[in-house]
BAFI-3210 file (N, C-alpha, C; in Angstrom, 3 decimals, decimal comma, padded with zeros to 6 digits):
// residues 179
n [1|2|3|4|5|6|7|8|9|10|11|12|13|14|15|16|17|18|19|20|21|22|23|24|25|26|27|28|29|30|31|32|33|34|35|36|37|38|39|40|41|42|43|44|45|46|47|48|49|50|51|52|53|54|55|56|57|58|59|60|61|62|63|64|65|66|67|68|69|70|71|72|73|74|75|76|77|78|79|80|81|82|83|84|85|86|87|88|89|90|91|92|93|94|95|96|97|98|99|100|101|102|103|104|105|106|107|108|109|110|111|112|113|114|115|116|117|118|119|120|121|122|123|124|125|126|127|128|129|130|131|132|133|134|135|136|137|138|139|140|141|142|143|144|145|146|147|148|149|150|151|152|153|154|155|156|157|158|159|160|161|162|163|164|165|166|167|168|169|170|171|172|173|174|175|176|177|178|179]
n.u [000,133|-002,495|-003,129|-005,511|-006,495|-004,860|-005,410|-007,952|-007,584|-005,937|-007,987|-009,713|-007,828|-007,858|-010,706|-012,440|-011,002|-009,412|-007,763|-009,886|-009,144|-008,495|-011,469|-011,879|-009,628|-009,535|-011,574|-010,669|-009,201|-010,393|-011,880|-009,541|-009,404|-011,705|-011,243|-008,846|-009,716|-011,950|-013,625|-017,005|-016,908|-015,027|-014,211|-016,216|-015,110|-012,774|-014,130|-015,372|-013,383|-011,971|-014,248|-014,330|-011,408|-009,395|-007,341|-005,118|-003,936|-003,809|-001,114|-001,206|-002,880|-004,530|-005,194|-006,939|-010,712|-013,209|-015,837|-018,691|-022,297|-025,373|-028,283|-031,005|-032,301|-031,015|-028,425|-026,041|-023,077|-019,266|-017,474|-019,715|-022,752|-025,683|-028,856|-031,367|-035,459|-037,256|-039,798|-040,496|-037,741|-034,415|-031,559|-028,359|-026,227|-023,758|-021,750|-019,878|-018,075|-018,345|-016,199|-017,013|-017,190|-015,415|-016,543|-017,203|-019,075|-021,024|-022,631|-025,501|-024,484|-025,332|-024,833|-023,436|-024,955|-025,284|-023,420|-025,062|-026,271|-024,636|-023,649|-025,669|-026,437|-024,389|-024,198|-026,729|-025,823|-024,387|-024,511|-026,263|-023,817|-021,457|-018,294|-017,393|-014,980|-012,927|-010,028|-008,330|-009,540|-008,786|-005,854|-005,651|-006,842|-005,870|-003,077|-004,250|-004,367|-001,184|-000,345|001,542|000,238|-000,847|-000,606|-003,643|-004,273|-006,162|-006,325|-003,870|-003,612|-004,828|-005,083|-003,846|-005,068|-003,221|-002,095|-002,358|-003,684|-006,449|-006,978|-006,948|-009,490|-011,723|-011,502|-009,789|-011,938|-013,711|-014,752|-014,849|-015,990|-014,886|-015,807]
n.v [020,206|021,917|024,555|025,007|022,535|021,596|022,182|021,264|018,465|018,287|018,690|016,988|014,620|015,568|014,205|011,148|008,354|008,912|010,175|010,088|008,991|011,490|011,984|013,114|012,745|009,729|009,085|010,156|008,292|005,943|007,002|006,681|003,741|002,560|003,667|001,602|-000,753|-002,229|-004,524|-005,242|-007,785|-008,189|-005,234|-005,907|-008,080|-006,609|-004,558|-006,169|-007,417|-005,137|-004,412|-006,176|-005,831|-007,023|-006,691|-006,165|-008,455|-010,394|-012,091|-013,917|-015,841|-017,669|-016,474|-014,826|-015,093|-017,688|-016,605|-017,233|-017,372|-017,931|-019,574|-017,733|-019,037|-021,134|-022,712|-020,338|-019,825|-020,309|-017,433|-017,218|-015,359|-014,170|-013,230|-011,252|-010,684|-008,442|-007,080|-006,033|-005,031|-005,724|-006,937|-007,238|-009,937|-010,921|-013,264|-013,652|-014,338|-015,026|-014,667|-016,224|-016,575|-019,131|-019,965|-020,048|-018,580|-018,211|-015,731|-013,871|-010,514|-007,337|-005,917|-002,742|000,052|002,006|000,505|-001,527|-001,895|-002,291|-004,831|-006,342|-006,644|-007,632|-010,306|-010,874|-011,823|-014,196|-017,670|-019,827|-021,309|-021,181|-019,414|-016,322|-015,384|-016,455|-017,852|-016,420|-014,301|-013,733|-013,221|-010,712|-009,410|-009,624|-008,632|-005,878|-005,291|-005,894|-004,009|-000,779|002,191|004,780|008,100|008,998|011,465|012,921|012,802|014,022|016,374|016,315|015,426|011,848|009,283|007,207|003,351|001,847|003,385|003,466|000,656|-000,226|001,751|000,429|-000,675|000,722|003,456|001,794|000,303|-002,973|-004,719|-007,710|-010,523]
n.w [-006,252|-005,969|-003,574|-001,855|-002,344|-000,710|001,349|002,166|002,036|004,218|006,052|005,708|006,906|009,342|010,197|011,363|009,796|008,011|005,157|002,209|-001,333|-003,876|-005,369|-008,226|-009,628|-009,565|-011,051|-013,644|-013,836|-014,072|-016,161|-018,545|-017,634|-019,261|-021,377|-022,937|-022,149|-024,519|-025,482|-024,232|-022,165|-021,448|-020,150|-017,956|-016,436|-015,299|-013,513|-011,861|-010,708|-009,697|-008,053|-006,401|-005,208|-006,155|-007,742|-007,393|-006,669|-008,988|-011,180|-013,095|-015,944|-014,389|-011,891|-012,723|-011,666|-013,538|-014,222|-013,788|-014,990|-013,806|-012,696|-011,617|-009,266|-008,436|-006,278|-004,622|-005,635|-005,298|-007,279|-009,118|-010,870|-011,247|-012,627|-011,841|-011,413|-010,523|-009,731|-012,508|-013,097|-013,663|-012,050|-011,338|-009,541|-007,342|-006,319|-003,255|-000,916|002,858|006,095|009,231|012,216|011,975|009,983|006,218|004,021|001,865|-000,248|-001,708|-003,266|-004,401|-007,278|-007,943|-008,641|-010,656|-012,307|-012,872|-015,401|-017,212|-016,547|-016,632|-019,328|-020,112|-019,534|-020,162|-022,487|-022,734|-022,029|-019,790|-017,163|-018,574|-019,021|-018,697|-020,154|-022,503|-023,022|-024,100|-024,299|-021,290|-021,586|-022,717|-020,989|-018,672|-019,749|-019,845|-017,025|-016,126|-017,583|-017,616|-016,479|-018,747|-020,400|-022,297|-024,910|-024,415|-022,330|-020,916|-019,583|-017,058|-013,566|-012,692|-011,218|-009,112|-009,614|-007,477|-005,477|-007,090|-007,204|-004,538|-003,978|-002,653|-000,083|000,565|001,462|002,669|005,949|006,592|009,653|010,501|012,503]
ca.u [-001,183|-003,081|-003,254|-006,842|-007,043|-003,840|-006,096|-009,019|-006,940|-005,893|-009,239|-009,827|-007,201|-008,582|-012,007|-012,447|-011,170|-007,754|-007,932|-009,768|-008,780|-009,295|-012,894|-011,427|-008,101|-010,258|-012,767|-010,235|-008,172|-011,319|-011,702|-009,259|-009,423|-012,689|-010,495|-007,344|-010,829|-012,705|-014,295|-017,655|-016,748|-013,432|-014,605|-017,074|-014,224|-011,960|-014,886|-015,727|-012,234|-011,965|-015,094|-013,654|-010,380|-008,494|-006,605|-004,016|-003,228|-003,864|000,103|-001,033|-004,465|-005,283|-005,797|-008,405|-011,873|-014,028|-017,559|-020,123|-023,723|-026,218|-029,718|-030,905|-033,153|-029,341|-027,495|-024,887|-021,206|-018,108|-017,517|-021,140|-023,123|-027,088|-029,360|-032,810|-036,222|-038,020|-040,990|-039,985|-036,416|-033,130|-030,841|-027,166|-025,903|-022,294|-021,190|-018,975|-017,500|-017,688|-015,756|-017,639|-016,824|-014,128|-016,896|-017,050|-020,404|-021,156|-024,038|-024,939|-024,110|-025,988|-023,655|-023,677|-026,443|-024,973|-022,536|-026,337|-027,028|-023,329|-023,320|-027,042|-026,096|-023,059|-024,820|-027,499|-025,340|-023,769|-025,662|-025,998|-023,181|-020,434|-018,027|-017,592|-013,977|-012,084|-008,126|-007,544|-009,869|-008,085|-004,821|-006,124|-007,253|-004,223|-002,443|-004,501|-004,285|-000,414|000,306|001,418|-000,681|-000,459|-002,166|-003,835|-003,836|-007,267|-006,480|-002,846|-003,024|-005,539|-004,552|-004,892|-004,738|-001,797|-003,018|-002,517|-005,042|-007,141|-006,992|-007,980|-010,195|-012,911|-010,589|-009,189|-012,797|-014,871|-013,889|-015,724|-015,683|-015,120|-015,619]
ca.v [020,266|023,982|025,423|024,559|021,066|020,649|022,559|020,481|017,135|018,618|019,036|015,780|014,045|015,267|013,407|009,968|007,539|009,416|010,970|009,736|009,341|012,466|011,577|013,644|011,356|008,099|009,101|010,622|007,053|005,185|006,897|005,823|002,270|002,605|003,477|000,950|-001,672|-002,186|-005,462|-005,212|-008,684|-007,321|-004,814|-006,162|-008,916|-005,590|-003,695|-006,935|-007,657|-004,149|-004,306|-007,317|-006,017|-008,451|-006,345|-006,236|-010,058|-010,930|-011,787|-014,887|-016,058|-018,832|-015,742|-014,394|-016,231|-017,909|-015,607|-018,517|-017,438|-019,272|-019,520|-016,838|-020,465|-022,006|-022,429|-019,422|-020,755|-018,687|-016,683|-017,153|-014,330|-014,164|-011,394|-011,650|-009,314|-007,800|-005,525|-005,690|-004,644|-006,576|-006,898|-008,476|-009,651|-011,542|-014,411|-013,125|-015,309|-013,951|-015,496|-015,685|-018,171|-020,171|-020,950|-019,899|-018,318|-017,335|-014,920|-012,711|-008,955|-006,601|-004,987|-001,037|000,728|002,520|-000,827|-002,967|-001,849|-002,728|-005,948|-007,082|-006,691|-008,702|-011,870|-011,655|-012,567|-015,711|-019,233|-020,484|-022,074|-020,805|-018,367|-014,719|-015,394|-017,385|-017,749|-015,028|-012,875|-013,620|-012,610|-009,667|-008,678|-009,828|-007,155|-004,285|-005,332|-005,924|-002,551|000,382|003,019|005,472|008,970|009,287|012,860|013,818|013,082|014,689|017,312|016,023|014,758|010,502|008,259|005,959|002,562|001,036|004,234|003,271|-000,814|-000,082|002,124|000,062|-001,185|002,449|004,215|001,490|-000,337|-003,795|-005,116|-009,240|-011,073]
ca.w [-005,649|-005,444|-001,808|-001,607|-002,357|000,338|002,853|002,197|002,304|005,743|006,914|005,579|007,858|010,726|010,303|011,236|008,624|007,628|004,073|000,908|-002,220|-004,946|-006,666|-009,687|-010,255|-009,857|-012,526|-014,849|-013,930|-014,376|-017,679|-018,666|-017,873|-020,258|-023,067|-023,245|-022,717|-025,687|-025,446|-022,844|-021,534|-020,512|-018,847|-016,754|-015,801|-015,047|-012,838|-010,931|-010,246|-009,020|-006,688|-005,185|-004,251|-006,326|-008,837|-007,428|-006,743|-010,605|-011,746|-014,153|-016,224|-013,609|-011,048|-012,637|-012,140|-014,142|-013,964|-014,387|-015,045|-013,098|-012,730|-010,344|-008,055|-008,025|-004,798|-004,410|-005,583|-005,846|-009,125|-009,367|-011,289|-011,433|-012,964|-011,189|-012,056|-009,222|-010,483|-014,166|-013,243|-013,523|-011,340|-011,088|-007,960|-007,543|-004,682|-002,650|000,571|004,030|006,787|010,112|012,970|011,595|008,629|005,103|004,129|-000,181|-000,151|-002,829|-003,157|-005,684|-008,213|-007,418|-009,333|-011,703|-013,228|-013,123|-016,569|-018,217|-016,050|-017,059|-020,652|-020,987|-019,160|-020,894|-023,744|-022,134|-021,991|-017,861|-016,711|-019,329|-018,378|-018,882|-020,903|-023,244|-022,574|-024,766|-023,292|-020,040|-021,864|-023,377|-019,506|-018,177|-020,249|-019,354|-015,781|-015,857|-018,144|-017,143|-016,685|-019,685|-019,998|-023,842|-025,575|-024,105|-020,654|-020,924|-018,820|-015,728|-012,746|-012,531|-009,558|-009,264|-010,191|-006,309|-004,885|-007,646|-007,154|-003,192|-003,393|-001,818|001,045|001,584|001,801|003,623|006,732|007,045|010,878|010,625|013,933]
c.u [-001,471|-003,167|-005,072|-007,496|-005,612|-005,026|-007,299|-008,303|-006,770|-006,870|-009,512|-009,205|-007,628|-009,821|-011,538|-011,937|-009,776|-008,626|-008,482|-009,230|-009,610|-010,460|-012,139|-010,715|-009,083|-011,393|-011,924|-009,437|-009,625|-011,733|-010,763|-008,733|-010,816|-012,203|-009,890|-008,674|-011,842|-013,809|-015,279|-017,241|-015,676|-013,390|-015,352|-016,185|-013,245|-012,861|-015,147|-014,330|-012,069|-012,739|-014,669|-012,475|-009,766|-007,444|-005,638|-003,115|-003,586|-002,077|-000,060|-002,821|-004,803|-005,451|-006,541|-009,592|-012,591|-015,073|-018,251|-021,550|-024,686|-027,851|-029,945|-032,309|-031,982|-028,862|-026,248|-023,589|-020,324|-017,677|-018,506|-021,958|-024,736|-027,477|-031,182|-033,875|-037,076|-038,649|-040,223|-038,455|-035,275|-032,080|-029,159|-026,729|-024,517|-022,078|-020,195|-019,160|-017,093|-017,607|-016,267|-017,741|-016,108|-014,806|-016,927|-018,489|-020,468|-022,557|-023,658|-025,166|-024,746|-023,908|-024,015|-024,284|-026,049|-023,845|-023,393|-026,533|-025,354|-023,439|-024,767|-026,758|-025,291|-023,940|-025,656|-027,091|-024,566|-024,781|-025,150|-025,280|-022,012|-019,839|-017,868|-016,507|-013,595|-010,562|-008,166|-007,923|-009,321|-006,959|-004,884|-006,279|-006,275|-003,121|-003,114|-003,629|-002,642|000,348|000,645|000,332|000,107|-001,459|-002,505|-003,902|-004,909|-006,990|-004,756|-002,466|-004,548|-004,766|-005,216|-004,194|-003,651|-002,769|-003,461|-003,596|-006,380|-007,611|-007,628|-008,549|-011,499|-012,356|-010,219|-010,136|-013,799|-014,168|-015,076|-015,248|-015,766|-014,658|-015,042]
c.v [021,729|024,089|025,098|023,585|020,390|021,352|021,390|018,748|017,474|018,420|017,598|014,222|014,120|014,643|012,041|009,109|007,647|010,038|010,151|010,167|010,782|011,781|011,751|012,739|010,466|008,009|009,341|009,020|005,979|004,987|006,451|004,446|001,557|002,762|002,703|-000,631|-001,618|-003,305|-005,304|-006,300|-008,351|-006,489|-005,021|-007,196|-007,826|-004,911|-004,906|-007,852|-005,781|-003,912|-005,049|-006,785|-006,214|-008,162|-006,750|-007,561|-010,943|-010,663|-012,462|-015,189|-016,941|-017,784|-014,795|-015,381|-016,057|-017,339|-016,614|-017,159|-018,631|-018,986|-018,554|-018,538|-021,156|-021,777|-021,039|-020,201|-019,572|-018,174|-016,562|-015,814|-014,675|-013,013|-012,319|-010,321|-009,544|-006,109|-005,216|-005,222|-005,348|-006,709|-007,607|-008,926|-010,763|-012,371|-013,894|-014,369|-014,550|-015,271|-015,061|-016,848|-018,945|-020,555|-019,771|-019,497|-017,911|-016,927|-013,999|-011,499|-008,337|-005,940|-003,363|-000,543|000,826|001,692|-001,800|-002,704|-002,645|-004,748|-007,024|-007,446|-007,806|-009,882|-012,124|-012,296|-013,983|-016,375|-019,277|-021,699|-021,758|-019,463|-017,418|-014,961|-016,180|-017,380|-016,858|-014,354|-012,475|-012,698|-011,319|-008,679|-008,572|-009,152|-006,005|-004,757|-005,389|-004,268|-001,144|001,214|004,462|006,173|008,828|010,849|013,384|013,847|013,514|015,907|017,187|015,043|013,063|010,377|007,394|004,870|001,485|001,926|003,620|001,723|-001,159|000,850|001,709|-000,452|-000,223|003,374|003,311|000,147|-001,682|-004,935|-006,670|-009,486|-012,576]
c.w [-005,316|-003,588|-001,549|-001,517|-001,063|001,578|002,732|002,419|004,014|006,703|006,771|006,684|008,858|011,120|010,395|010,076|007,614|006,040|002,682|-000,484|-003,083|-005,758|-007,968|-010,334|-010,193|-010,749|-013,543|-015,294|-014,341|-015,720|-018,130|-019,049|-019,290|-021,565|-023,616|-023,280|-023,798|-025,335|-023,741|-022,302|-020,545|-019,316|-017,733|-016,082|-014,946|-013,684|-011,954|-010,151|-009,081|-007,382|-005,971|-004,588|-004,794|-008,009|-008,939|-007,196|-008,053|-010,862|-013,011|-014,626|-015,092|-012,106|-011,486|-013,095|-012,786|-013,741|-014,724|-014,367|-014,613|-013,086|-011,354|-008,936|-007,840|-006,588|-005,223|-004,666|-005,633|-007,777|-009,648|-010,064|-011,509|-011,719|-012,101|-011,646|-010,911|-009,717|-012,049|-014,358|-013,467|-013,038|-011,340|-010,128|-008,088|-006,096|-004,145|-001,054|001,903|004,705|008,338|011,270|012,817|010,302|007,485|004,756|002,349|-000,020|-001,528|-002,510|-004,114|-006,051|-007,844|-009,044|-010,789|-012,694|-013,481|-014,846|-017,970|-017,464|-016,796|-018,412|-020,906|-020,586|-019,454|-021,977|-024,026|-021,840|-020,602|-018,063|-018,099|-018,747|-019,151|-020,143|-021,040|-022,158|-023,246|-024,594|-021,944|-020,284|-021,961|-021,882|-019,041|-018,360|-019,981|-018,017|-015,351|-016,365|-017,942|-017,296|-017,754|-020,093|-022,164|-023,595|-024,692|-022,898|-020,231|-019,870|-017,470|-015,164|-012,393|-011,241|-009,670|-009,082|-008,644|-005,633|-005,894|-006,950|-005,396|-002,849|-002,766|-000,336|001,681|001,969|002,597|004,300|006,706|008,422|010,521|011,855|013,837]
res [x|x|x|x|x|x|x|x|x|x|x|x|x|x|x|x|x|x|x|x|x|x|x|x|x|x|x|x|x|x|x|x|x|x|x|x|x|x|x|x|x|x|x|x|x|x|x|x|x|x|x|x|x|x|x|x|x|x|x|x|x|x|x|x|x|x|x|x|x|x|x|x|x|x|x|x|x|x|x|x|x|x|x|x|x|x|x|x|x|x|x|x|x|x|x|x|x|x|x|x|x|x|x|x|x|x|x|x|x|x|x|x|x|x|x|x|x|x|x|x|x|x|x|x|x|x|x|x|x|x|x|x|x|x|x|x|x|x|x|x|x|x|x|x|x|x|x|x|x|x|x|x|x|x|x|x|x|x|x|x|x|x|x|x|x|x|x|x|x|x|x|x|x|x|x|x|x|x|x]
***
């Protein structure tokens, strides 16, 4: 590590929140994860596993879920996926389960901005109520997600993220208070 990025980590520690991860490593590690995926389905199963959290508890196919497509007038379910259009735009938004009182709540979440245009795409290409992947697309995931991490030629000499900084970085940069 250069003398400049340990002072700035330093400085970093002392702010609220302890130290985030390097941006740099988690884009170069992000790239990537963009390479060793080929298939868009894949990846958008890979990036919405990510946003959730839930990389890292994938050991077998029956822990990663089925991504239904639903009608965006449908009740909210889990694994649920809707695209909705508000002013000619399109939107994706994903079920997610918050726990609040002892009860169980599925609301939906927008997808973050800049993954609406890869996410809109793939589901438009799925019929409502079929899921995102086969079994062998599971497999196929199931092997990135179990495989080491391995640098290719171009990204050979940049610094990546180890694949557990990577896998929480939404857990390690934002705190969410549950009562």
């Amino acid at each position: 590590m250069a003398k400049w990025e340990q002072i700035k980590k330093d400085n970093r520690s002392k702010n609220s929140g302890g130290v985030y991860p390097n941006p740099l490593q988690i884009l170069y590690s992000l790239s990537l994860v963009f390479q060793q995926v080929i298939d868009n389905k894949l990846l958008v199963a890979w990036l919405y596993l990510w946003i959730r959290n839930q990389l890292d508890s994938v050991r077998c196919i029956e822990d990663i879920p089925d991504l239904i497509r639903i009608r965006s007038y449908e009740h909210c379910e889990k694994n649920a996926i809707r695209l909705y259009y508000d002013n000619s735009e399109t939107s994706c938004e994903y079920a997610i389960e918050y726990q609040c009182q002892q009860q169980t709540f599925i609301l939906w979440q927008p997808i973050p901005q800049l993954l609406n245009t890869l996410f809109c795409h793939v589901f438009r290409s799925i019929a409502y109520g079929s899921a995102l992947l086969s079994h062998n697309q599971k497999q196929a995931l199931l092997d990135v997600i179990l495989k080491k991490q391995r640098r290719t030629t171009n990204l050979a000499t940049v610094p990546l993220a180890c694949k557990k900084v990577l896998s929480e970085l939404f857990t390690g940069c934002f705190f969410v208070l549950r009562e």
